[in-house]
SEGUBA-821656 format. One record per atom (N, C-alpha, C): residue number from 1; residue in three letters; atom name; x, y, z. Coordinates in steps of 0.02 Angstrom, whole numbers, padded with zeros to 5 digits. Example, Ala and Ser with C-alpha at 12.3 -4.5 7.8 and 13.67 -1.06 7.14 Angstrom:
# SEGUBA-821656
+-----+---------+-------+--------+--------+--------+
: num : residuo : atomo :   east :  north :     up :
+-----+---------+-------+--------+--------+--------+
:   1 :     ala :     N :  00660 : -00284 :  00390 :
:   1 :     ala :    CA :  00615 : -00225 :  00390 :
:   1 :     ala :     C :  00660 : -00165 :  00390 :
:   2 :     ser :     N :  00642 : -00112 :  00354 :
:   2 :     ser :    CA :  00684 : -00053 :  00357 :
:   2 :     ser :     C :  00645 :  00002 :  00394 :
+-----+---------+-------+--------+--------+--------+
# end
This chain:
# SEGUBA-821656
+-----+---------+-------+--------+--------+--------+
: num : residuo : atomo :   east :  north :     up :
+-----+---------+-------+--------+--------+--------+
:   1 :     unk :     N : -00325 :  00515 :  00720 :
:   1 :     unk :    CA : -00281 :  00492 :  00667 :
:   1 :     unk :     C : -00323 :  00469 :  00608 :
:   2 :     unk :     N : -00298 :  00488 :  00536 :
:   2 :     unk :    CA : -00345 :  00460 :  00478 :
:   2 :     unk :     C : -00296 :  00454 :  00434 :
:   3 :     unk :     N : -00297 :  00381 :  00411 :
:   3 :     unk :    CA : -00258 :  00359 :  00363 :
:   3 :     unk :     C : -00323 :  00344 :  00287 :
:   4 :     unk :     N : -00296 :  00375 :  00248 :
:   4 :     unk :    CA : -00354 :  00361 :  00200 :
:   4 :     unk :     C : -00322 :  00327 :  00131 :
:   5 :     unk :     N : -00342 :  00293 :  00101 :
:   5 :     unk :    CA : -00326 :  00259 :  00026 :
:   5 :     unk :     C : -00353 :  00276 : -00023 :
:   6 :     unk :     N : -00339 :  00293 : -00071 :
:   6 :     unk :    CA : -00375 :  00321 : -00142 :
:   6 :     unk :     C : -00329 :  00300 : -00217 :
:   7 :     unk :     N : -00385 :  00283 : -00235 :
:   7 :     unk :    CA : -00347 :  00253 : -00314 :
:   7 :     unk :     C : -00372 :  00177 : -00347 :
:   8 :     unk :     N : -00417 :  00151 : -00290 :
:   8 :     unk :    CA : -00408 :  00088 : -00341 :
:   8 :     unk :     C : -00469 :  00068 : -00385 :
:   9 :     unk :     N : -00479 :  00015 : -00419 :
:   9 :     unk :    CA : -00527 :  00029 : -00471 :
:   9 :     unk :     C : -00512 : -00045 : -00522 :
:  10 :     unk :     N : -00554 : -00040 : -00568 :
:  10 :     unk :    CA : -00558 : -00104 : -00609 :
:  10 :     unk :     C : -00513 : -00095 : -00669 :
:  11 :     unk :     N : -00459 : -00124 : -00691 :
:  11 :     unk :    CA : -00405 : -00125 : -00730 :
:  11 :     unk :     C : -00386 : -00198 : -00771 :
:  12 :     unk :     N : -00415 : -00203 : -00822 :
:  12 :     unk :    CA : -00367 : -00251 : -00874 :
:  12 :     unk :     C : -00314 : -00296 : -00849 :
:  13 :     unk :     N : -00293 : -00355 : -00843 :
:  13 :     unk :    CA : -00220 : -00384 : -00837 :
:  13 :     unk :     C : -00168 : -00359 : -00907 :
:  14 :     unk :     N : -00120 : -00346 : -00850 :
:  14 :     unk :    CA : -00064 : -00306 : -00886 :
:  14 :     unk :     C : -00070 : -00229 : -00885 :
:  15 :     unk :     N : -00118 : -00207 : -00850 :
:  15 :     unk :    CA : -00146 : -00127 : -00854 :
:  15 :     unk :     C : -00107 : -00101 : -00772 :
:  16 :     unk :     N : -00095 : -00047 : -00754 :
:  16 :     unk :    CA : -00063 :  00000 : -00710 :
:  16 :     unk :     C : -00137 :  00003 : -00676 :
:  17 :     unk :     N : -00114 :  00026 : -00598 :
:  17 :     unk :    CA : -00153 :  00078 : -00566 :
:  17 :     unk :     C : -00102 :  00098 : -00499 :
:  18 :     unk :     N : -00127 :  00166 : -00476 :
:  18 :     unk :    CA : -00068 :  00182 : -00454 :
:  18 :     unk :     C : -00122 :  00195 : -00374 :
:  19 :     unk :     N : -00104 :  00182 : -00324 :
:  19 :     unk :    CA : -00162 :  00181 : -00244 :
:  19 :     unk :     C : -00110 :  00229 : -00231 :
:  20 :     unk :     N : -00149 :  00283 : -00176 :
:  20 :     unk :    CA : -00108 :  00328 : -00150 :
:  20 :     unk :     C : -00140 :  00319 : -00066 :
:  21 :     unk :     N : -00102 :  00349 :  00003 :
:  21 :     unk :    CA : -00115 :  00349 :  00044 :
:  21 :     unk :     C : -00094 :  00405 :  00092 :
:  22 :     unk :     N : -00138 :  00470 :  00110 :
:  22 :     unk :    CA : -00134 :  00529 :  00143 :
:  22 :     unk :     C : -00150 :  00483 :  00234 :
:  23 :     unk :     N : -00071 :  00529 :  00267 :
:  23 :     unk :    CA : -00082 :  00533 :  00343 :
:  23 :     unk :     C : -00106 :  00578 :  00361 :
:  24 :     unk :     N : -00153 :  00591 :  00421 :
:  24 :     unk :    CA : -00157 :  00646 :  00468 :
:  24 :     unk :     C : -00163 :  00641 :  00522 :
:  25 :     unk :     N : -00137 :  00680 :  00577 :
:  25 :     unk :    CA : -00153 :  00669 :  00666 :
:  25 :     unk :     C : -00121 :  00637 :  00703 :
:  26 :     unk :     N : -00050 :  00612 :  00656 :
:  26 :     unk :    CA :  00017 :  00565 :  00696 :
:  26 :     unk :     C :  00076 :  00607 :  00651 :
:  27 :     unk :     N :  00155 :  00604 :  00701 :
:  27 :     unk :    CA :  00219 :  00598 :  00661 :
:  27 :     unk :     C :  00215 :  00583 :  00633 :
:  28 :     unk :     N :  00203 :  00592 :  00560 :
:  28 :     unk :    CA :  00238 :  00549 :  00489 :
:  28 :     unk :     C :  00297 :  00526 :  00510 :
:  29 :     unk :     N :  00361 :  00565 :  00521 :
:  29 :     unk :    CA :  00413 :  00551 :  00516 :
:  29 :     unk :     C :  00419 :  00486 :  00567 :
:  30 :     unk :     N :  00386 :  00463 :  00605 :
:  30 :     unk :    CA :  00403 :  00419 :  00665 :
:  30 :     unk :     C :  00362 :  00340 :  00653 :
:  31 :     unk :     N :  00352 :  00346 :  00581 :
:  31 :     unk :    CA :  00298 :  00273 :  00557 :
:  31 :     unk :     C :  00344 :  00246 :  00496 :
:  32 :     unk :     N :  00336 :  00202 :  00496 :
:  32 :     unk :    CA :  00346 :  00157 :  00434 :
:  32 :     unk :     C :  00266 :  00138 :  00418 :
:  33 :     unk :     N :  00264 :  00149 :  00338 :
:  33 :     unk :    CA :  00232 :  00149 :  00294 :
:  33 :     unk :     C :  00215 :  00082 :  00254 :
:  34 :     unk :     N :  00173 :  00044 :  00258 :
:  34 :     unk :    CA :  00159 : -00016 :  00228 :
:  34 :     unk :     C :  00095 : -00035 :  00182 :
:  35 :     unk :     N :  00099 : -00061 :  00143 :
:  35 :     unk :    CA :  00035 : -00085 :  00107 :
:  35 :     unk :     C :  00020 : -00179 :  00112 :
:  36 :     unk :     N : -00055 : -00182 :  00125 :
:  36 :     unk :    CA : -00065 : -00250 :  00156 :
:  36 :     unk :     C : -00118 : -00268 :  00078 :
:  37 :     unk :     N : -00144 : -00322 :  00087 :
:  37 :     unk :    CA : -00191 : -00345 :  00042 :
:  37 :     unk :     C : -00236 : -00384 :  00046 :
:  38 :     unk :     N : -00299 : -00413 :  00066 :
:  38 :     unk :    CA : -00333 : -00462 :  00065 :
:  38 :     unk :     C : -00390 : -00468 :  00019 :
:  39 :     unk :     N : -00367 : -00538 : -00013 :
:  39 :     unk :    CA : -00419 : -00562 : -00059 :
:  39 :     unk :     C : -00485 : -00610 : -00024 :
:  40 :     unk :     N : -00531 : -00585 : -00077 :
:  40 :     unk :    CA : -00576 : -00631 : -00032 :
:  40 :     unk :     C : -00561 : -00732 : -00008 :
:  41 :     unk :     N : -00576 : -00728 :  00031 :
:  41 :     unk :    CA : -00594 : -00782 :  00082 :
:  41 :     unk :     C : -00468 : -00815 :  00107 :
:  42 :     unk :     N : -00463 : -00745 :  00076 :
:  42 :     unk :    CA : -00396 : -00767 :  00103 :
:  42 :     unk :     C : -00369 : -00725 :  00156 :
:  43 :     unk :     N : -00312 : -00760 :  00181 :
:  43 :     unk :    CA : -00289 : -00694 :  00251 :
:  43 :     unk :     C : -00234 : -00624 :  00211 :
:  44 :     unk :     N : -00241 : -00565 :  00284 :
:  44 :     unk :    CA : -00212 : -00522 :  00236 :
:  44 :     unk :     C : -00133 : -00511 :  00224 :
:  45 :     unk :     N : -00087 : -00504 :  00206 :
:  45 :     unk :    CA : -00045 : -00503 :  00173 :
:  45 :     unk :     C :  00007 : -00442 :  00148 :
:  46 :     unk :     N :  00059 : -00455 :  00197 :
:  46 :     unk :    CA :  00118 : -00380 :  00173 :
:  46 :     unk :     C :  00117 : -00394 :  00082 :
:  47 :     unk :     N :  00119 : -00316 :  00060 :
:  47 :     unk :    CA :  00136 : -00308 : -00006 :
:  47 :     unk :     C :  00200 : -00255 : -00015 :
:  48 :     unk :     N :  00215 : -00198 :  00011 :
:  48 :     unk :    CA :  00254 : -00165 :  00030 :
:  48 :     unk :     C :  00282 : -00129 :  00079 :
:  49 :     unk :     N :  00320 : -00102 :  00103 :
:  49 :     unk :    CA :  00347 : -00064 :  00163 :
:  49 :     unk :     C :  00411 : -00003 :  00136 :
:  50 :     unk :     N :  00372 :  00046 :  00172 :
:  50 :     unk :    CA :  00456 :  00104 :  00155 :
:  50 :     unk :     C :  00448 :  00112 :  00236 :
:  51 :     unk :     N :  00530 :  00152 :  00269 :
:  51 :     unk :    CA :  00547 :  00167 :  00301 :
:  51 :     unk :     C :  00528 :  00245 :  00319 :
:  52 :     unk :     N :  00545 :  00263 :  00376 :
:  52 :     unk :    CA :  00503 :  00314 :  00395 :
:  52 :     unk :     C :  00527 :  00374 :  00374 :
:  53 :     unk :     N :  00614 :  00375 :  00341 :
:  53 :     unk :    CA :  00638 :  00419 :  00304 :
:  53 :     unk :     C :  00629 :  00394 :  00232 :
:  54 :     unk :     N :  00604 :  00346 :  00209 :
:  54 :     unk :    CA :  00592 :  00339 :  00156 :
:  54 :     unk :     C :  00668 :  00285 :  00110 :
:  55 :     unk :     N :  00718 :  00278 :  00147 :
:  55 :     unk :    CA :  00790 :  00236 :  00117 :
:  55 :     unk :     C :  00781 :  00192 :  00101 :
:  56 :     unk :     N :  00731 :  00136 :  00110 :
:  56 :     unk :    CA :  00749 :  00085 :  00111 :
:  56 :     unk :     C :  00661 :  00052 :  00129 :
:  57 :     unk :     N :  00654 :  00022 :  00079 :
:  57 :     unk :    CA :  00583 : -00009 :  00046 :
:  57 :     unk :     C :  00599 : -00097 :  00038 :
:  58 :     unk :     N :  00549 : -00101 :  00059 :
:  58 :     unk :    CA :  00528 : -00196 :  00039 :
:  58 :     unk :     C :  00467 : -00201 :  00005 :
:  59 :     unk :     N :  00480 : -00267 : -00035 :
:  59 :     unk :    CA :  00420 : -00301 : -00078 :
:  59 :     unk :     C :  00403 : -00369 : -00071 :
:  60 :     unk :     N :  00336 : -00389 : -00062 :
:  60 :     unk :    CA :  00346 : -00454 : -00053 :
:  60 :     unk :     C :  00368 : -00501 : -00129 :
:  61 :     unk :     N :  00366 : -00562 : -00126 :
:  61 :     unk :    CA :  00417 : -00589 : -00186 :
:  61 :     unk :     C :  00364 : -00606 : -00235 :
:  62 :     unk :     N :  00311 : -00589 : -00212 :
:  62 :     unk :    CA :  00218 : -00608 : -00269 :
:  62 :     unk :     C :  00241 : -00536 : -00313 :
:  63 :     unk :     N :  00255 : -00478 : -00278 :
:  63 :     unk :    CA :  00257 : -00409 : -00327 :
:  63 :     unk :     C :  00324 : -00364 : -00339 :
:  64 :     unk :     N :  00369 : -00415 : -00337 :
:  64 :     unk :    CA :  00423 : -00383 : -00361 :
:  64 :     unk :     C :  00440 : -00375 : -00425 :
:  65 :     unk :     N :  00474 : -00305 : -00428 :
:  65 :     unk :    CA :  00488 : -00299 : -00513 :
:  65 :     unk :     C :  00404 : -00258 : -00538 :
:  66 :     unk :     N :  00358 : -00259 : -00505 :
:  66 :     unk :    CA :  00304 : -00237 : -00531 :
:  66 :     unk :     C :  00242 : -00186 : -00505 :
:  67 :     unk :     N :  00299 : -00190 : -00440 :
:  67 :     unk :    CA :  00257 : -00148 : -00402 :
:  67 :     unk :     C :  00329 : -00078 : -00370 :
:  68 :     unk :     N :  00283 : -00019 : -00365 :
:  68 :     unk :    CA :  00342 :  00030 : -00332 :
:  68 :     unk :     C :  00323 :  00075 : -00264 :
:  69 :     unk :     N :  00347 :  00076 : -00231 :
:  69 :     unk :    CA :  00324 :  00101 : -00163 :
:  69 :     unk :     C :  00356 :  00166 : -00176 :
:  70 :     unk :     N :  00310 :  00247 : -00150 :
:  70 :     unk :    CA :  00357 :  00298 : -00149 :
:  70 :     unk :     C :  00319 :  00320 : -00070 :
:  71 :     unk :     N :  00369 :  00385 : -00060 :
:  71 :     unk :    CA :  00338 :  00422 : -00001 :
:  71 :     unk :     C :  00361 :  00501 :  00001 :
:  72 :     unk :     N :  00316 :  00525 :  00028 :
:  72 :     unk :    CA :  00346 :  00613 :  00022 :
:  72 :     unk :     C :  00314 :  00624 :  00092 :
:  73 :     unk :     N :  00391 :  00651 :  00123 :
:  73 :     unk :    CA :  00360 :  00657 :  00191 :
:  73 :     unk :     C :  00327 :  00739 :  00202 :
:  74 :     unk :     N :  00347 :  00770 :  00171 :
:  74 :     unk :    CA :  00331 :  00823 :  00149 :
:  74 :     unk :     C :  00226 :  00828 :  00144 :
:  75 :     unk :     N :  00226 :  00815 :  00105 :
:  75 :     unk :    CA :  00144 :  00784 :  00097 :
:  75 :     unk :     C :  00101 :  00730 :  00128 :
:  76 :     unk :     N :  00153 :  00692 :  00172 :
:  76 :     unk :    CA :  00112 :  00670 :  00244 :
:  76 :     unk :     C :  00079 :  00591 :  00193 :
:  77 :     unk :     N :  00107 :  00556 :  00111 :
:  77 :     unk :    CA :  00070 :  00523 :  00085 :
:  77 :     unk :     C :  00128 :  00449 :  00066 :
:  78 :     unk :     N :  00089 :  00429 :  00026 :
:  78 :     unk :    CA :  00143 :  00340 :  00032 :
:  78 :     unk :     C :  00088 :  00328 : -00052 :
:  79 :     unk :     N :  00125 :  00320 : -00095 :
:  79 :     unk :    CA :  00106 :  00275 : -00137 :
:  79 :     unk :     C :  00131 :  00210 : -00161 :
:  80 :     unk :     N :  00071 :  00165 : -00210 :
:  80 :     unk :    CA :  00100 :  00103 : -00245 :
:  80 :     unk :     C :  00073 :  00117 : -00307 :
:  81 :     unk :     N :  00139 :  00099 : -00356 :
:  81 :     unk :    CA :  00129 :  00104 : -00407 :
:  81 :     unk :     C :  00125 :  00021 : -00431 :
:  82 :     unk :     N :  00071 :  00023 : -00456 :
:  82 :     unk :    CA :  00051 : -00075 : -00488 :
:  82 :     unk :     C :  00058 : -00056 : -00545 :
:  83 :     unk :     N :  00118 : -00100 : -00587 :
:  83 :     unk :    CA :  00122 : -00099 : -00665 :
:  83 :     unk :     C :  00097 : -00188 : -00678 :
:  84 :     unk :     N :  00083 : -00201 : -00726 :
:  84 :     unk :    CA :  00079 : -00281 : -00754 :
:  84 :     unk :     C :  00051 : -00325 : -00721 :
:  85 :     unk :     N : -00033 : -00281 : -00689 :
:  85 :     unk :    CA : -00071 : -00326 : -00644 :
:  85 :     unk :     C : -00090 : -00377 : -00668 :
:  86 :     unk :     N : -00095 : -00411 : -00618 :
:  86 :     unk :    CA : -00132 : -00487 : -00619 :
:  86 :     unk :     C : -00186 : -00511 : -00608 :
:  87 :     unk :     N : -00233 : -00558 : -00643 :
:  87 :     unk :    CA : -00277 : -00563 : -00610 :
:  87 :     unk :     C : -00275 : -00578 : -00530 :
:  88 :     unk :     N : -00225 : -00606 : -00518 :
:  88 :     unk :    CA : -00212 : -00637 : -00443 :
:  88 :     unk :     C : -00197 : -00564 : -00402 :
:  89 :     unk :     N : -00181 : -00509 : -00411 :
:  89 :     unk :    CA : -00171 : -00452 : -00389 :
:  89 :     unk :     C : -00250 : -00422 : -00353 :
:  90 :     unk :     N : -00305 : -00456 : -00374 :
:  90 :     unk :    CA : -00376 : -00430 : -00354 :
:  90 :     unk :     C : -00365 : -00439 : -00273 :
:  91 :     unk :     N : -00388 : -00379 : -00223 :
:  91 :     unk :    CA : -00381 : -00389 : -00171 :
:  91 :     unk :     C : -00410 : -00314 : -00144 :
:  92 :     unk :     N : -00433 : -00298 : -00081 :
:  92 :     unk :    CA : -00431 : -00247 : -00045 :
:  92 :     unk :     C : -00372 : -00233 : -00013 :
:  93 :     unk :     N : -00358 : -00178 : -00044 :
:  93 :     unk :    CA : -00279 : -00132 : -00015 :
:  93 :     unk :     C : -00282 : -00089 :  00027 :
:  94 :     unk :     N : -00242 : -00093 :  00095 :
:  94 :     unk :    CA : -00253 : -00072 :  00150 :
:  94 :     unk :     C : -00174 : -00020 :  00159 :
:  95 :     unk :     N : -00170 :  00018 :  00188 :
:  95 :     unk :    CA : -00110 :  00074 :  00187 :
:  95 :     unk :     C : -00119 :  00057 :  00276 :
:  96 :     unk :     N : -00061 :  00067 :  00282 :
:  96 :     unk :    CA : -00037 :  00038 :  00388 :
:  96 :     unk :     C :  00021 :  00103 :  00406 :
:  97 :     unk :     N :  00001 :  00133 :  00449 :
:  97 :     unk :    CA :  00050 :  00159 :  00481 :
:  97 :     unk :     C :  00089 :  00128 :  00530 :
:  98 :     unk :     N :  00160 :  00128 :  00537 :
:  98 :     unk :    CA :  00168 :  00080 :  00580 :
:  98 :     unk :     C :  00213 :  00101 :  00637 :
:  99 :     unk :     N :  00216 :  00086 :  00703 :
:  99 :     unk :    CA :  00258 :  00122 :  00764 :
:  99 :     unk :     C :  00315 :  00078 :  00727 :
: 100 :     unk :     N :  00367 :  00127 :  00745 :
: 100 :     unk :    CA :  00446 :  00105 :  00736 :
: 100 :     unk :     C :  00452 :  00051 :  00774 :
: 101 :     unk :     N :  00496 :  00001 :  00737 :
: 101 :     unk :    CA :  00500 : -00072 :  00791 :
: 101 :     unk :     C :  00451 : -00117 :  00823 :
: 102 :     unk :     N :  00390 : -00093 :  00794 :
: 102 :     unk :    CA :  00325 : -00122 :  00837 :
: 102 :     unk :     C :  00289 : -00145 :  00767 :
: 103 :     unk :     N :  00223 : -00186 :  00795 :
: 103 :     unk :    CA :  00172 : -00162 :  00750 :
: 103 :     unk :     C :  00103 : -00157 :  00758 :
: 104 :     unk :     N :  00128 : -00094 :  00800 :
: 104 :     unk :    CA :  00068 : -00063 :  00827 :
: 104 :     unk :     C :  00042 : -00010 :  00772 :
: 105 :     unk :     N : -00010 :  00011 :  00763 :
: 105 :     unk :    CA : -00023 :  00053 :  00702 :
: 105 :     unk :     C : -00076 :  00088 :  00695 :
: 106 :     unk :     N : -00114 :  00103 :  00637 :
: 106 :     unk :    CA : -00166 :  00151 :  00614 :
: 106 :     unk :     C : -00174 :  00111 :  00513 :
: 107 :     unk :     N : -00240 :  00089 :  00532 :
: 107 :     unk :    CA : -00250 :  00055 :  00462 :
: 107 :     unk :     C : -00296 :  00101 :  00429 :
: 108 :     unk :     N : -00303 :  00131 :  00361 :
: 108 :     unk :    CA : -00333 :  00126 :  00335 :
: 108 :     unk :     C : -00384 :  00083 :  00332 :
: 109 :     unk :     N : -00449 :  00113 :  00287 :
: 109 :     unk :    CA : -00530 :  00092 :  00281 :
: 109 :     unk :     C : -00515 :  00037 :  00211 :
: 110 :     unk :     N : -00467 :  00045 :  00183 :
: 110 :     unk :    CA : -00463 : -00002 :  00104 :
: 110 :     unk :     C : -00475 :  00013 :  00066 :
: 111 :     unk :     N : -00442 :  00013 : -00013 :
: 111 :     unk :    CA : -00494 :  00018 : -00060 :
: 111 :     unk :     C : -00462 : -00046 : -00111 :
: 112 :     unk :     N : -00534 : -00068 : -00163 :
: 112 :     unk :    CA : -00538 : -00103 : -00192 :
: 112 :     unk :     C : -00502 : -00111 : -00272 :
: 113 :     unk :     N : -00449 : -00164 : -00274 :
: 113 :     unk :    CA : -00423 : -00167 : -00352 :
: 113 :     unk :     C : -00439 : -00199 : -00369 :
: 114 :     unk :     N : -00478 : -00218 : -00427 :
: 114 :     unk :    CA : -00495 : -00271 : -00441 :
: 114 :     unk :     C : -00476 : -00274 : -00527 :
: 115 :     unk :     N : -00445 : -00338 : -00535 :
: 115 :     unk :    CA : -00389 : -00356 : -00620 :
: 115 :     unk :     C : -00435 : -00424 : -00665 :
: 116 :     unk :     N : -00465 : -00378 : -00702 :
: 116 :     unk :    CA : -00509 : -00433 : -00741 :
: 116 :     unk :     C : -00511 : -00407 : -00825 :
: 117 :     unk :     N : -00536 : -00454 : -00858 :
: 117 :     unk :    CA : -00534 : -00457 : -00914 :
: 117 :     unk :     C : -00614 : -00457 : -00949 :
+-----+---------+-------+--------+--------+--------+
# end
């Protein structure tokens, strides 16, 4: 199984970046899709979740309104779209596959956003 992350990078506050996340070697259709976050010296942290058909998405209440979760099951991938970052948004972003009803999973390696001026 390889869950991989791609996209993140050093961005302005108030600047976009958009993380993308390719599955391979599991059901797509049989995972829920999540994005986690940890900043340094803090613990890590739900940021989003879509469903394994994709209906029905959560945000935590730090990135609502500013963040957008998509998924194409088709292409086996899960993105976040970050509009109106924050400095407080700096964190390693982790993409989670997740067993239905469980949370048993397949993490991504991370990649780094980091929101500075």
């Amino acid at each position: 199984v390889q869950v991989v992350e791609s996209g993140g990078g050093l961005v302005q506050p108030g600047g976009s970046l958009r993380l993308s996340c390719t599955v391979s070697g599991l059901r797509f259709t049989w995972y829920v899709m999540k994005w986690f976050r940890q900043a340094p010296g803090k613990e890590r942290e739900f940021v989003a979740g879509v469903t394994s058909d994709g209906g029905r998405k959560s945000y935590a209440e730090s990135v609502k309104g500013r963040f957008t979760m998509s998924r194409d099951n088709v292409r086996r991938t899960v993105a976040l779209q970050m509009n109106s970052l924050k400095v407080e948004d700096t964190a390693v972003y982790y993409c989670k596959a997740e067993e239905i009803s469980t949370t048993n999973g397949y993490w991504g390696q991370g990649t780094q956003v980091t929101v500075s001026s």
